[in-house]
C-alpha positions in Angstrom: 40.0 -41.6 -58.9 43.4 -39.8 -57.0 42.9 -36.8 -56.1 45.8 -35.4 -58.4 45.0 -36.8 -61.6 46.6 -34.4 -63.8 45.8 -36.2 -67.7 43.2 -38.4 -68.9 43.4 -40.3 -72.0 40.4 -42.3 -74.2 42.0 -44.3 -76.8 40.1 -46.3 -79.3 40.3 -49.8 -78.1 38.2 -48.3 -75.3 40.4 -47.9 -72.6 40.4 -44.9 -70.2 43.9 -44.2 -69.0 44.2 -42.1 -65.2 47.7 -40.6 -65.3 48.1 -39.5 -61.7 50.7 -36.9 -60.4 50.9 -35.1 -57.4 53.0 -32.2 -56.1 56.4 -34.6 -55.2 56.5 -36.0 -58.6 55.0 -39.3 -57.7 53.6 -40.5 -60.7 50.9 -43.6 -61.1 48.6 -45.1 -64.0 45.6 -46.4 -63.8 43.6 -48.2 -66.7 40.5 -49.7 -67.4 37.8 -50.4 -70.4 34.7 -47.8 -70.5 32.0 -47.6 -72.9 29.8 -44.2 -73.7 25.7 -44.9 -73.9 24.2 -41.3 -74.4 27.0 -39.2 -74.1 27.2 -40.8 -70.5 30.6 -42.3 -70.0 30.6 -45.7 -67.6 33.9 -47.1 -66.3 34.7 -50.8 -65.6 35.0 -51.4 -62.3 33.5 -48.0 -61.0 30.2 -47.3 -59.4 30.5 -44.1 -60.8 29.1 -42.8 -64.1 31.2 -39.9 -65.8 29.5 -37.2 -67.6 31.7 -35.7 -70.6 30.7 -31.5 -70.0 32.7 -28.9 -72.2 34.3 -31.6 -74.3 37.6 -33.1 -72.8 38.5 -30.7 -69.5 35.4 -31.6 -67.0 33.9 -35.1 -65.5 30.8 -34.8 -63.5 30.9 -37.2 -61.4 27.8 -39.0 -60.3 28.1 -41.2 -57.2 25.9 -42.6 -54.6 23.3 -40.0 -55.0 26.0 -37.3 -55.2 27.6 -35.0 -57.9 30.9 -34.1 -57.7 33.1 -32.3 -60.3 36.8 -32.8 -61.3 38.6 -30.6 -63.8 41.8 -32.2 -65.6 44.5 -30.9 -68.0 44.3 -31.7 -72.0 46.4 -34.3 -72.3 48.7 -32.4 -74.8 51.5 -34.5 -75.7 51.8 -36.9 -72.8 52.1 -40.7 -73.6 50.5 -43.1 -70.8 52.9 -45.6 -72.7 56.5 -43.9 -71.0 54.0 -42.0 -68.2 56.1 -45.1 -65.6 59.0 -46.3 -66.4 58.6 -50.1 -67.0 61.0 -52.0 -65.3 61.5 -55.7 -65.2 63.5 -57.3 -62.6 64.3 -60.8 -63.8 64.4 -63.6 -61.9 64.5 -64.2 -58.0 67.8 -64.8 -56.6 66.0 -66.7 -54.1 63.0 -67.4 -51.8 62.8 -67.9 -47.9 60.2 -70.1 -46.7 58.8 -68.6 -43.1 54.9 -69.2 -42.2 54.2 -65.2 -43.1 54.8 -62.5 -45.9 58.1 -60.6 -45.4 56.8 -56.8 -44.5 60.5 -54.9 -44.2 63.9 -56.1 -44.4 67.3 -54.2 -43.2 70.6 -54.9 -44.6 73.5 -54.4 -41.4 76.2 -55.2 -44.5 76.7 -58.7 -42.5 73.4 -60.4 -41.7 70.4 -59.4 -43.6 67.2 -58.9 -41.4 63.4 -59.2 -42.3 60.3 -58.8 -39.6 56.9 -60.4 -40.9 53.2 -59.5 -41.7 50.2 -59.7 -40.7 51.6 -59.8 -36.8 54.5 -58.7 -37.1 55.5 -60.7 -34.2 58.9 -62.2 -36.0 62.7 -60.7 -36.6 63.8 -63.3 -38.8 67.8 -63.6 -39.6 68.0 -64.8 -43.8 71.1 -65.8 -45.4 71.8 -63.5 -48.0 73.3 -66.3 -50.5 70.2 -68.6 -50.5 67.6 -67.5 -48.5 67.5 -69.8 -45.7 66.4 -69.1 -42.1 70.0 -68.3 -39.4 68.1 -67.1 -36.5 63.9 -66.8 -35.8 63.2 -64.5 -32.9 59.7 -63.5 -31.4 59.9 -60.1 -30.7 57.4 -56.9 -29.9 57.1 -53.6 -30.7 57.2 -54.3 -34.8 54.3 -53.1 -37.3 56.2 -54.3 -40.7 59.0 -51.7 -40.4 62.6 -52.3 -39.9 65.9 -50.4 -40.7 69.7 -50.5 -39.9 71.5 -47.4 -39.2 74.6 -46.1 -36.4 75.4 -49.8 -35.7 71.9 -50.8 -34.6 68.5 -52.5 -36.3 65.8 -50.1 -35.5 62.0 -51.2 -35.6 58.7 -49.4 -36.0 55.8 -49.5 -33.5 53.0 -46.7 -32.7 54.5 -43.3 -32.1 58.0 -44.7 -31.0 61.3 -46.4 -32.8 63.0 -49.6 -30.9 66.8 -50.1 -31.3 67.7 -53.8 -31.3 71.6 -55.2 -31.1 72.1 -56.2 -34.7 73.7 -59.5 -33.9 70.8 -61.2 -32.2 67.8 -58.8 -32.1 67.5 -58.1 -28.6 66.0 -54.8 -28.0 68.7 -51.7 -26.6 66.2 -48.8 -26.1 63.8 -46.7 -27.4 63.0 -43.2 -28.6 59.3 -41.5 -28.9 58.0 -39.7 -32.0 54.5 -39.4 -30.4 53.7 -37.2 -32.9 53.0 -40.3 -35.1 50.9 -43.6 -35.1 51.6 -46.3 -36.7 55.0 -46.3 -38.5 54.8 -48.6 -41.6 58.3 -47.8 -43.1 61.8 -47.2 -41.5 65.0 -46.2 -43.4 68.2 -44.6 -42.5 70.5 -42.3 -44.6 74.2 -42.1 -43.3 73.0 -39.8 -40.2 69.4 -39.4 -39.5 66.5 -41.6 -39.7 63.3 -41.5 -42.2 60.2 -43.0 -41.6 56.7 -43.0 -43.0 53.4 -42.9 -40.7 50.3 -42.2 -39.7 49.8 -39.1 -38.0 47.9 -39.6 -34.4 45.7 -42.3 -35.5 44.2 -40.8 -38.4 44.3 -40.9 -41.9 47.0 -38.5 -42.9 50.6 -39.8 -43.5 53.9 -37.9 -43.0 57.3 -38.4 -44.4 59.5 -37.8 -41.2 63.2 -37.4 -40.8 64.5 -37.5 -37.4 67.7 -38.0 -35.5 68.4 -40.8 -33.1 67.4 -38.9 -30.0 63.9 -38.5 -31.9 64.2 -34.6 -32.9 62.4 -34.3 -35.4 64.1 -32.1 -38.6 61.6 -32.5 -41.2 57.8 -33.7 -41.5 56.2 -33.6 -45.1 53.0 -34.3 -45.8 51.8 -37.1 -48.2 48.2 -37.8 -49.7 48.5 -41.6 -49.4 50.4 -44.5 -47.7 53.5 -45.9 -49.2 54.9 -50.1 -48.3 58.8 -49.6 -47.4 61.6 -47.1 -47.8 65.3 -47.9 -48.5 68.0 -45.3 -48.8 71.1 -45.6 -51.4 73.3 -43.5 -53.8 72.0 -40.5 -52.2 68.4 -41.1 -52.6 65.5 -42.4 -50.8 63.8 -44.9 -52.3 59.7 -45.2 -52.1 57.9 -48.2 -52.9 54.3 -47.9 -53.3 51.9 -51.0 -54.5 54.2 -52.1 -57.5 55.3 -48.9 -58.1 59.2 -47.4 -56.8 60.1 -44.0 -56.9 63.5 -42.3 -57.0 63.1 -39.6 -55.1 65.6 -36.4 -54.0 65.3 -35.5 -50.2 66.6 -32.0 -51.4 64.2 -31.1 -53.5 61.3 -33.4 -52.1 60.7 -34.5 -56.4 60.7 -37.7 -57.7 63.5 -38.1 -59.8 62.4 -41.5 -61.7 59.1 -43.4 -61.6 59.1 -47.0 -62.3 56.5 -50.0 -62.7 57.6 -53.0 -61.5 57.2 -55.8 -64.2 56.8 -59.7 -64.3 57.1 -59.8 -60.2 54.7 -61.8 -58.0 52.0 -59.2 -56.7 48.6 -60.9 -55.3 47.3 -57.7 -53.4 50.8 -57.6 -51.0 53.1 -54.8 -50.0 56.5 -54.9 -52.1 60.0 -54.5 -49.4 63.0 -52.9 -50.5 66.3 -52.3 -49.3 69.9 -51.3 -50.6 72.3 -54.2 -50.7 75.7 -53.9 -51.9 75.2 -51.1 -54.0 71.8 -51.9 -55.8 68.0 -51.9 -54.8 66.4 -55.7 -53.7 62.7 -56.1 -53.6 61.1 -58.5 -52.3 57.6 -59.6 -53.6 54.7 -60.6 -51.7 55.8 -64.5 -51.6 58.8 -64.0 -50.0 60.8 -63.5 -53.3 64.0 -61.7 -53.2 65.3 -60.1 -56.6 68.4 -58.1 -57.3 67.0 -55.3 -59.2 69.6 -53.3 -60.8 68.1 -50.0 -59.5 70.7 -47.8 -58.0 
């Protein structure tokens, strides 16, 4: 279960419905089957058991030997049916065929860049009409995170940012944001930099905005990881599993919550990026789809 499950829902084809919120406005839903044998609720897929106490506002808990307690709002009038927004991006425009998964793409508004996963090891030059391969460069300091911003590509490594020429990849120098571990997302908004990561090597994540001397202006703390960032119409743009979120840097809220429908999603991250006015994503077999989203 999250943390900041706000609403819980039973409904009677036996499915329990996890309506997750937490204090951004980053929304999730999570849904499987249960079945109640005395008055002892069992989830599918769980090892835990929940116990229904004071009738719908309190789950005991019961999990490897332990009891914990979580309290949740009434549901009220919330709908886990409009809970995401359920979005369905059509059809890829196209696919590139490299030996890896595509971890981060940046768009330089001429050459379209993407760096690879698991290794990370690749800065890979596509062809924004079909998808084939211009240029294939082994490069270092890359963990899935890649951006375009001031007229250079910037990559993400532990606790610093790389600046690479945008024309051929070669790296140009380097700022450290020690501060941080391991950067998984890099975006840029018109003058300063955001990135997601780790901070130190431990197991809280920060949403940091910094300039390109590696000041840092802003560092927000998040309760879990997100896969890429992408920056557009004056929002930043969050996509987490097959979820993206709209989301104003002013106000640190969400502004819109979507699901991503009928898309390729085995267990990968999803990549975004603004191109030409609209959000891309890119699926976890290299698929590249022209959303719509702006």
């Amino acid at each position: 279960m999250f943390d900041d499950t706000k609403y819980w829902i039973f409904t009677a084809d036996d499915h329990f419905y996890e309506l997750y919120e937490d204090d951004f406005g980053i929304r999730d839903l999570w849904s499987r089957l249960y079945c109640v044998v005395d008055d002892v609720v069992s989830l599918e897929f769980e090892l835990m058991r929940f116990t229904v106490e004071n009738d719908e506002a309190t789950f005991e808990i019961l999990y490897d030997g332990h009891s914990y307690f979580a309290t949740f709002e009434k549901t009220a009038d919330v709908d886990y049916e409009t809970w995401l927004i359920d979005f369905e991006v059509g059809y890829p425009e196209f696919t590139v065929f490299i030996d890896d998964r595509i971890d981060g793409l940046a768009w330089t508004g001429q050459k379209l860049w993407v760096v690879d996963w698991p290794w990370s090891s690749k800065l890979v030059e596509i062809d924004i009409n079909n998808g084939a391969v211009l240029q294939d460069l082994y490069i270092n300091y890359c963990h899935g995170s890649i951006a375009y911003g001031n007229n250079t590509l910037i990559t993400g490594y532990n606790g610093a940012l790389y600046f690479r020429n945008p024309v051929n990849g070669s790296q140009t120098g380097n700022i450290s944001v020690s501060t941080y571990g391991t950067i998984d997302a890099i975006t840029y908004d018109g003058s300063d930099l955001w990135f997601f990561a780790r901070i130190g090597q431990g197991y809280e994540f920060a949403l940091v905005k910094c300039d390109f001397s590696g000041n840092i202006k802003q560092s927000v703390i998040f309760n879990s990881g997100v896969d890429d960032l992408a920056y557009g119409n004056g929002f930043l743009w969050i996509a987490m599993y097959d979820n993206i979120i709209k989301f104003n840097t002013n106000t640190f809220q969400a502004v819109e919550n979507y699901q991503i429908q009928n898309i390729t999603h085995s267990g990968g991250n999803l990549s975004i990026e603004f191109i030409n006015g609209q959000l891309w994503i890119v699926d976890d077999q290299n698929n590249f789809y022209a959303s719509g989203l702006n």
